[in-house]
N, C-alpha and C positions, 0 to 999 in steps of 0.2 A: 232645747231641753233645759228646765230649768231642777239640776240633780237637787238642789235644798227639798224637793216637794216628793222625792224618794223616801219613803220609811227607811229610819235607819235599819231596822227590824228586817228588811228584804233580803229573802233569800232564794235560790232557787228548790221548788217544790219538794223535788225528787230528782234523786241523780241520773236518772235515766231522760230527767227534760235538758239535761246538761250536752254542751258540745262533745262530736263524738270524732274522734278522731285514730286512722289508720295508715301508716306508710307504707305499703306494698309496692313493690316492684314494677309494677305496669304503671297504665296511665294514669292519672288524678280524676275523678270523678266530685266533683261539688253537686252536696243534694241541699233543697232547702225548703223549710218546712213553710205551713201555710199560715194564714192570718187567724191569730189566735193561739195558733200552733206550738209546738216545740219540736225537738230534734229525737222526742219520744215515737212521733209519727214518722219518724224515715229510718228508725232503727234497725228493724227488721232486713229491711235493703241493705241498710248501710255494714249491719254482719255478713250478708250472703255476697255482698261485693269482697267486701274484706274476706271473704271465704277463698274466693275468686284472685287473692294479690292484688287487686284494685289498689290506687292509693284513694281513702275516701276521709271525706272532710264535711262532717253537718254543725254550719254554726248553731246559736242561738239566735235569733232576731232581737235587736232590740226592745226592752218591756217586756218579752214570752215569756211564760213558764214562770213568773213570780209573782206579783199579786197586780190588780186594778190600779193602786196608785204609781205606780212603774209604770206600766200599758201608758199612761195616760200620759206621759208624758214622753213617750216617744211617736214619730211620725213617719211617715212617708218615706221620707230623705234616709232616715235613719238606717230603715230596714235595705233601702237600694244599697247604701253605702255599706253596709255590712256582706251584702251580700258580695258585692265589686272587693272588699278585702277578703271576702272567702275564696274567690277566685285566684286575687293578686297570691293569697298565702302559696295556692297547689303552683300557679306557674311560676313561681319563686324557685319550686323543685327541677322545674328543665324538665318535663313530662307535658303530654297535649293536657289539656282539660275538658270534658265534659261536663256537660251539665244536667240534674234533676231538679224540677221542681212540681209539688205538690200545691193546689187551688195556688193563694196567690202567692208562691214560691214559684208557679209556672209564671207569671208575670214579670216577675223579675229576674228567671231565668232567662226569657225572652230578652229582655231589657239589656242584660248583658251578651247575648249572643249579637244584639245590635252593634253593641258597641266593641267589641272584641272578637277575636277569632276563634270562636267556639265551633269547631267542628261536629257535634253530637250535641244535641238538645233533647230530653224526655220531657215532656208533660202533662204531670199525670194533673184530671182531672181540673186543667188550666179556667183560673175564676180571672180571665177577661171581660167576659159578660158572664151574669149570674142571672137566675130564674129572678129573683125578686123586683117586683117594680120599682120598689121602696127606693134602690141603692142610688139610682143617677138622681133621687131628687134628695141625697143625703149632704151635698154641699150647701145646699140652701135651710134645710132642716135644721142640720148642726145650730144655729142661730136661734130654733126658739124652742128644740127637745132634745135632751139628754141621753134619756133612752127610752127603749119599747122592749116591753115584757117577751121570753121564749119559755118555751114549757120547761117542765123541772125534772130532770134526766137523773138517774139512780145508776151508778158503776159499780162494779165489784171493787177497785182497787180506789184504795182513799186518797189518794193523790189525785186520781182525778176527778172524783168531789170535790175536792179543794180548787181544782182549775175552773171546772164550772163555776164555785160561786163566783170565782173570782170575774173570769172570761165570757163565760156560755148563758150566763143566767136570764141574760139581755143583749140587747143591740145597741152597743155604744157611738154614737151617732158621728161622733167628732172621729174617731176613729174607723167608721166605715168611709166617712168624706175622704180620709186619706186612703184609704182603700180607693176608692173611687177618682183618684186623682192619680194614681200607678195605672189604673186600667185605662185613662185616656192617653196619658202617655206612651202605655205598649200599644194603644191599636195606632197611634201615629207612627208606631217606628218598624210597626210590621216588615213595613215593605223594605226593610236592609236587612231582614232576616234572612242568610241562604245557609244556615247551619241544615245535616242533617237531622229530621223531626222525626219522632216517635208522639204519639198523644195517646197515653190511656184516657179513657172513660167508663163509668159506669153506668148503669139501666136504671137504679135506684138512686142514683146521685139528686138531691132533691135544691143541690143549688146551683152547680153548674149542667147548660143541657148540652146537650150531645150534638145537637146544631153548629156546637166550636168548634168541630172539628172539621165544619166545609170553610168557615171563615176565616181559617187558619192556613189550609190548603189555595183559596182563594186568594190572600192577600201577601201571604211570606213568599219569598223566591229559595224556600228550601232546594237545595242538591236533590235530596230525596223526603219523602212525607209517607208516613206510614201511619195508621189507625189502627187501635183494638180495644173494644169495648166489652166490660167484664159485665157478666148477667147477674150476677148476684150482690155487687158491691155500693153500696153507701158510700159516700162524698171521700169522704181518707182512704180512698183505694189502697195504700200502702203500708196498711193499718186493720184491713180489716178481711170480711170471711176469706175473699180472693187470694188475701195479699204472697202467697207462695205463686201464683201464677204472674202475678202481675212482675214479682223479681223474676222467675222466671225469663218470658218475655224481656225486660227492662237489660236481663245480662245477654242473652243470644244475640238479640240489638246490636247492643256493645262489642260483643264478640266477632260481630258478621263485620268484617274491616273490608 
């Protein structure tokens, strides 16, 4: 990371894309938001856990939630390592830790349930492999295109206009490569995975498909593996029409010891 190339000007969007943090009584729960994301997409959970005494802890990823020239200068390493101090934070309390994560917040939840003793794993909508062709030929791409045009998405709340142009507008190519270099990683290390699994998916998820969830079954040495796929939900399952089901779900989980 070279920080000189950070706008002084950088701020975070909206306090709601801000780290969100709870100390409840019971276990520690880490959720972590997806690429591109911020900790605005696991709020909803991350209330009805804290509803629940949960202790829950959603960082920020590295670059999220504040503008292009940030994003761009954070990496791969970045977002793993943040996510392994979001972990070290909750087991610093002397409480188990769990873990959520959302597209590729499930990868790097994965990532650390390899490396650590994470008893509970959720992931929802896990972008291991994604529908697009494009993405495994994005380490060689990065080299000679910057980006490729997505359609132009209209929000009620202005904050997240402002994430789109920033995020969403396009396919940042240098930055999907890193994307793309977490996703080789976790299917290498699948197979030391034996935390218990939860996988949300959706029917409308238009990037990850639902075929993750035999590959996942197939390759990890989960304790236990569970599936449930929501019918009406778009890719941010935990953000969007379902998402009262999908916590739901995500606490019974939890709760079933």
């Amino acid at each position: 990371m070279d920080y000189t190339k950070i706008p002084p000007e950088t701020k975070i969007v909206d306090p709601r894309c801000a780290p969100f943090f709870h100390n409840g009584s019971r276990e520690s729960i880490l959720l972590l938001h997806g690429y591109t994301g911020t900790p605005y997409d696991m709020r909803y959970l991350a209330e009805r856990l804290s509803q629940q005494d949960y202790a829950v802890f959603v960082p920020r990823l590295p670059g999220h939630g504040t503008n292009r020239r940030d994003f761009l200068q954070s990496k791969d390493d970045d977002w793993l390592r943040e996510a392994i101090d979001g972990y070290l934070t909750l087991q610093a309390m002397g409480k188990p830790v769990h873990v959520c994560g959302l597209s590729m917040g499930g990868v790097l939840a994965l990532l650390l349930a390899e490396r650590f003793p994470i008893r509970k794993v959720c992931l929802c909508a896990p972008a291991i492999v994604v529908k697009n062709p494009m993405m495994k030929w994005t380490p060689f791409l990065r080299h000679v295109v910057k980006t490729t045009k997505r359609p132009r998405v209209e929000y009620d709340e202005a904050f997240l206009n402002t994430l789109h142009c920033e995020y969403w507008s396009d396919h940042l190519i240098e930055k999907l490569a890193d994307l793309s270099r977490l996703q080789k990683r976790c299917l290498k290390a699948l197979e030391n995975v034996t935390s218990d699994c939860l996988v949300l998916l959706a029917r409308k998820d238009t990037v990850v498909p639902t075929g993750v969830a035999d590959l996942l079954r197939n390759r990890t040495r989960a304790n236990s593996f569970r599936t449930e796929i929501l019918e009406e939900s778009g890719h941010v399952i935990l953000n969007d029409s379902e998402k009262e089901k999908a916590a739901d779900t995500i606490i019974r989980w939890l709760d079933n010891r």
